[in-house]
Every structure is written in structure tokens, then in C-alpha cells.
C-alpha positions as CSV (number, residue, x, y, z in Angstrom):
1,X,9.8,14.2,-41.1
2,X,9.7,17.2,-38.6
3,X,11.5,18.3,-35.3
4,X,9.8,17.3,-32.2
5,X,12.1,19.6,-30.6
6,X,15.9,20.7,-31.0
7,X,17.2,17.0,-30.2
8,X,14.3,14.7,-31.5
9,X,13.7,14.1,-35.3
10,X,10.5,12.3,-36.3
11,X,9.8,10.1,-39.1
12,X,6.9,8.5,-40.2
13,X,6.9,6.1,-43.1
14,X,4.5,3.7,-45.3
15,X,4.4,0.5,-44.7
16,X,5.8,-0.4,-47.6
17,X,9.0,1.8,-47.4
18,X,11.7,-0.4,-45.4
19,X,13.4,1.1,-42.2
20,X,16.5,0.9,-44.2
21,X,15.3,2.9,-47.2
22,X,13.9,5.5,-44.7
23,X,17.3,5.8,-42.9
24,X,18.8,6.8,-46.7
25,X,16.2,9.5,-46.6
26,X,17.2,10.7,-43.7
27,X,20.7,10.7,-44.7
28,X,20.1,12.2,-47.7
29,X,18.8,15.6,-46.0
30,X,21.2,15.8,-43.4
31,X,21.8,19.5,-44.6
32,X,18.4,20.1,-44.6
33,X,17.8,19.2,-40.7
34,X,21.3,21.1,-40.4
35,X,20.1,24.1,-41.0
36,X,16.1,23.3,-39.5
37,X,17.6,22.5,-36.1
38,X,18.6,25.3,-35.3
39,X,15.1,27.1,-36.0
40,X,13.1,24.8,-33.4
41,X,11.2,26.7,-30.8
42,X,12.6,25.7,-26.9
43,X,10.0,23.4,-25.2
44,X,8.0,25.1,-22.5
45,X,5.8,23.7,-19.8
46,X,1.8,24.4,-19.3
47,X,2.5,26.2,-16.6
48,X,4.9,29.0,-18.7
49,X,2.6,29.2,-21.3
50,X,-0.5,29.8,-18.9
51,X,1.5,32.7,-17.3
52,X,1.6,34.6,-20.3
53,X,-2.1,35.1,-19.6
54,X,-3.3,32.9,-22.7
55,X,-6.8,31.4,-22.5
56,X,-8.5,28.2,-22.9
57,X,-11.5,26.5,-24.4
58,X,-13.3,24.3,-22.3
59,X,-17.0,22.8,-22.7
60,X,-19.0,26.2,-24.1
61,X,-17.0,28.6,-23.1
62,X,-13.5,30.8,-23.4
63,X,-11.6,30.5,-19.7
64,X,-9.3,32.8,-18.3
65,X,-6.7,31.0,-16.2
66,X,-5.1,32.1,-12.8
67,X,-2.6,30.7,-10.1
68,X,-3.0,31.6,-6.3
69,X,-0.6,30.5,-3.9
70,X,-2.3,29.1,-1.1
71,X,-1.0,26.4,2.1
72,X,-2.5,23.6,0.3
73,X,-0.6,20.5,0.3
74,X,-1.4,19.2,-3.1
75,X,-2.4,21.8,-6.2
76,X,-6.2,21.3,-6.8
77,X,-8.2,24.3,-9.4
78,X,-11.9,25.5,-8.9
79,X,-13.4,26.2,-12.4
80,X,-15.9,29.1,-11.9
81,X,-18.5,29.3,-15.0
82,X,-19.8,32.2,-14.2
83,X,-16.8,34.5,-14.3
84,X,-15.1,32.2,-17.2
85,X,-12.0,31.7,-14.9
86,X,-10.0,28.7,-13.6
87,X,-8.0,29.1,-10.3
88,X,-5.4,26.7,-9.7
89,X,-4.7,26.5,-5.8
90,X,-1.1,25.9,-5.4
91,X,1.4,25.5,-2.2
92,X,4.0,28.7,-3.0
93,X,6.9,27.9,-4.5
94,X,6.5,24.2,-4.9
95,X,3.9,24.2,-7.9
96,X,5.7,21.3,-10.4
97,X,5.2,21.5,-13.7
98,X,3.8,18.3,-14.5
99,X,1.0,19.2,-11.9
100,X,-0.9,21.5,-14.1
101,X,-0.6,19.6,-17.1
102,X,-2.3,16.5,-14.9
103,X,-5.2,19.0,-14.3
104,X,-5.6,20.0,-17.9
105,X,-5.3,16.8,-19.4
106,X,-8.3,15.8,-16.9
107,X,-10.3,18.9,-18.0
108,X,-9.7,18.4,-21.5
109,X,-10.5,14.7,-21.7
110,X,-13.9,15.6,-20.8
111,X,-14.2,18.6,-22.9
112,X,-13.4,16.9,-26.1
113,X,-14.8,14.1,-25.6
114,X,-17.6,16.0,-24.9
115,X,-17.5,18.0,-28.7
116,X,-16.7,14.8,-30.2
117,X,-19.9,12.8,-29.0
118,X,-21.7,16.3,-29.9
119,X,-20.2,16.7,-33.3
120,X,-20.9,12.8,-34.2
121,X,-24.6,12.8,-32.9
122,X,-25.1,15.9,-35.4
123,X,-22.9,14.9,-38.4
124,X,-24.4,11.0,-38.2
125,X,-21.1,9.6,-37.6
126,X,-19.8,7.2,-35.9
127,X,-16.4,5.8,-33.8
128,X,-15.4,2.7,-32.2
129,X,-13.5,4.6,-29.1
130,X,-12.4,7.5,-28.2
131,X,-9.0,8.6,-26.2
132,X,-7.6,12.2,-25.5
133,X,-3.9,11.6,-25.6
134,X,-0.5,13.7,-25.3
135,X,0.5,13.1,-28.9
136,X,3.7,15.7,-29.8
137,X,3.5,16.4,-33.2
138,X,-0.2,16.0,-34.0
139,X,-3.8,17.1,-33.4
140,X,-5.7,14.2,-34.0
141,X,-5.6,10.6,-35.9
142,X,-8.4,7.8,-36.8
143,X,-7.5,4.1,-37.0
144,X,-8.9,1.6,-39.3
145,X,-10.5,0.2,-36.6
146,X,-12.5,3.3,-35.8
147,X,-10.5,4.5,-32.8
148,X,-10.2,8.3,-32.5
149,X,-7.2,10.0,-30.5
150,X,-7.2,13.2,-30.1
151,X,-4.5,16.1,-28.9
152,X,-5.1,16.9,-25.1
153,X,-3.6,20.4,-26.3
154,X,-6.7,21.3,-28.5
155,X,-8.6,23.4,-25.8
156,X,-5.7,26.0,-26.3
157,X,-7.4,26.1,-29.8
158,X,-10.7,28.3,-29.8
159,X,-13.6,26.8,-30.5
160,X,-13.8,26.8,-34.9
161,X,-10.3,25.2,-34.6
162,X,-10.9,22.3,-31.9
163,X,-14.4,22.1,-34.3
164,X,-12.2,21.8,-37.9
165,X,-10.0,19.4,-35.8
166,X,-13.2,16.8,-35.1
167,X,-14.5,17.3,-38.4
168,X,-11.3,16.6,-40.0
169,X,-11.1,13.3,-38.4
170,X,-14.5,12.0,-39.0
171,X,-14.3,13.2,-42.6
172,X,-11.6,10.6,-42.6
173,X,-14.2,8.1,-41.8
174,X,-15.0,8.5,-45.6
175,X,-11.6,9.1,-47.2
176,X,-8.7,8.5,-45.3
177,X,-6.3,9.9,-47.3
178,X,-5.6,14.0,-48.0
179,X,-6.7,13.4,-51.6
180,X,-9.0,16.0,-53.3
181,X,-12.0,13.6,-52.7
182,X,-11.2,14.3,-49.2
183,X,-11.2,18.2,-49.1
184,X,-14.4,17.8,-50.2
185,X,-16.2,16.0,-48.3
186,X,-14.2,17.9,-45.3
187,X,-15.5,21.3,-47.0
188,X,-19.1,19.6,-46.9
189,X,-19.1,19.1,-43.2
190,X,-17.2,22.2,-42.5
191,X,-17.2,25.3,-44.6
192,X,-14.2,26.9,-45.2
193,X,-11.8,23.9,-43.9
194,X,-8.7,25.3,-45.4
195,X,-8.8,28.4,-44.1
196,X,-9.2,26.7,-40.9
197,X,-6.9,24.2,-41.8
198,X,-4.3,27.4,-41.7
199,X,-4.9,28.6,-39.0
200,X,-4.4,25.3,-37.0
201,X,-1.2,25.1,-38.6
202,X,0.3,28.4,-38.0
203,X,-1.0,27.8,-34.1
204,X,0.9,24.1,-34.1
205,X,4.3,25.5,-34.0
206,X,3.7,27.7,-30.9
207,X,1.4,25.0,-29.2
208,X,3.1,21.7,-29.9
209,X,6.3,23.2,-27.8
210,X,3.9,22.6,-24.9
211,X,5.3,20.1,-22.2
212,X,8.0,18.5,-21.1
């Protein structure tokens, strides 16, 4: 149970847990989101959390993001490798939100799909699909039927996170639960996993306010 933001509770349940019983549960801690609601960080869009000069991991390499006004009619970016900087060409005044987040998702479907094929080549894993989605309150998950989905907002992590995030997931390929067995394996393919594992969760909070 979490907050997707102030007005939005989340549950997730077993399958053997009845909707019924997990309504009680909720019931049962109605003082507890009381007094949690009011402690949810405001939602903000890309585009905010861009202009507070943060960076992003694409592909290889750390890139610094930066908005021109221009007389464009539609917002388009040029991604300049050499200089590590994105430059998103926008008409002034009339960027929407939504229009940068259509340009990241873009980039980042390519760039973790990118790590992912990387990661599984090395690591001798394997995956039915793959999709890059905009999932709220998680990084990543793995279906039983092989399918990976990951978080489009994982190239705001640096690159050891977005790296622990993958790993994570196909360590599920051999445990899928969080069971001891698990952290393991997980620490096998990825030393130091919980420290990692820490870090990704201290960033969630900030990150997962992301979008509209």
C-alpha cells in the first residue's frame, strides 16, 4: 500500500487475498494514511524537474539538459554527444508539458533497451519481450511469461542504479520472490546490491513525483 500522490492510494494484493479482505485492510489503517497523506510530495512535470538543472543518463554517457525558445512550430531536441548536452527546441511560451515527457520517453526506450540487451548478452540471460513503460510507483517488474517492463524514469538514475535496476530484474529470472535466496543470487550478479538497492529507494520518492 503506498501513495501515488496526495489523492491516489495504491494497493497491491496476492491472489489469494479477496478484494473484500483487502478493503478491511485498508480500513483498518485509515489513521495510518491519515497522517501519510499529508507527507506526499506535489506531482511535478519533466519539464520542472529538468529546469532545476538535473541531468540525465542516456546510452554511455551523463547529459546536461537545456531549453531554447526558438519559432519552431512543434518542440523537437538535438542530442549533441560531444558536449554531453540535449537542447530541446521549443516555440516560446507554448512548450506543454506533456511534450517533453513524449521526447524522453522516446530517448529512454532506446537507451534501456539498449542496457537491457547489453546486460543479458553478458549475464547469459534471457527475456521474452521487453517494454519501457510509465509505471508510477515502480522501477521495473518481470512476468511469468518472461516479459520485462521497465520505468521510462530510470535514465534520471545514474548509470550503477539504472544497472542494479536490470540486474534486479533478471535475478528474478531465478527467484522471483525477495527471499534471502534471492539477495544472493542478486549480490552474485551485482556486488553490493543493497547498498544500491538504497540508494534507488531514497531517489524513488523525489523521482516517482515525475509527470502528470
Amino acid at each position: 500500500m503506498w501513495f501515488a500522490d496526495k489523492d491516489t492510494l495504491k494497493i497491491t494484493k496476492p491472489f489469494y487475498v479477496s478484494v473484500q479482505e483487502a478493503l478491511a485492510f485498508v480500513r483498518s489503517n485509515e489513521k495510518w494514511i491519515s497522517s501519510n497523506r499529508a507527507s506526499v510530495p506535489q506531482r511535478v512535470s519533466l519539464l520542472e524537474y529538468l529546469s532545476q538543472n538535473r541531468p540525465v543518463w542516456l546510452f554511455d554517457r551523463e547529459y546536461e539538459v537545456s531549453l531554447l525558445p526558438t519559432k519552431t512550430k512543434s518542440p523537437y531536441f538535438l542530442q549533441d554527444s560531444s558536449l554531453s548536452k540535449i537542447l530541446i527546441m521549443h516555440r516560446c511560451g507554448e512548450l506543454a508539458k506533456g511534450d517533453i515527457e513524449d521526447i524522453f520517453y522516446s530517448l529512454a526506450e532506446k537507451s534501456i533497451s539498449e542496457r537491457v540487451k547489453n546486460a543479458a548478452e553478458k549475464g547469459k540471460f534471457t527475456y521474452s519481450r521487453l517494454s519501457v513503460r510509465n509505471q508510477r510507483g515502480r522501477w521495473a517488474s518481470r512476468s511469468t511469461s518472461g516479459t520485462l517492463s521497465f520505468n521510462w524514469r530510470m535514465v534520471l538514475l545514474p548509470f550503477d542504479l539504472q544497472d542494479y535496476v536490470i540486474a534486479h530484474e533478471f535475478a528474478h529470472t531465478k527467484v522471483m520472490d525477495h527471499s534471502v535466496s534471492f539477495w544472493i543470487f542478486l549480490s552474485r550478479i551485482c556486488p553490493n546490491a543493497k547498498a544500491l538497492d538504497k540508494k534507488v529507494s531514497t531517489l524513488s520518492r523525489e523521482i516517482f513525483r515525475i509527470g502528470d
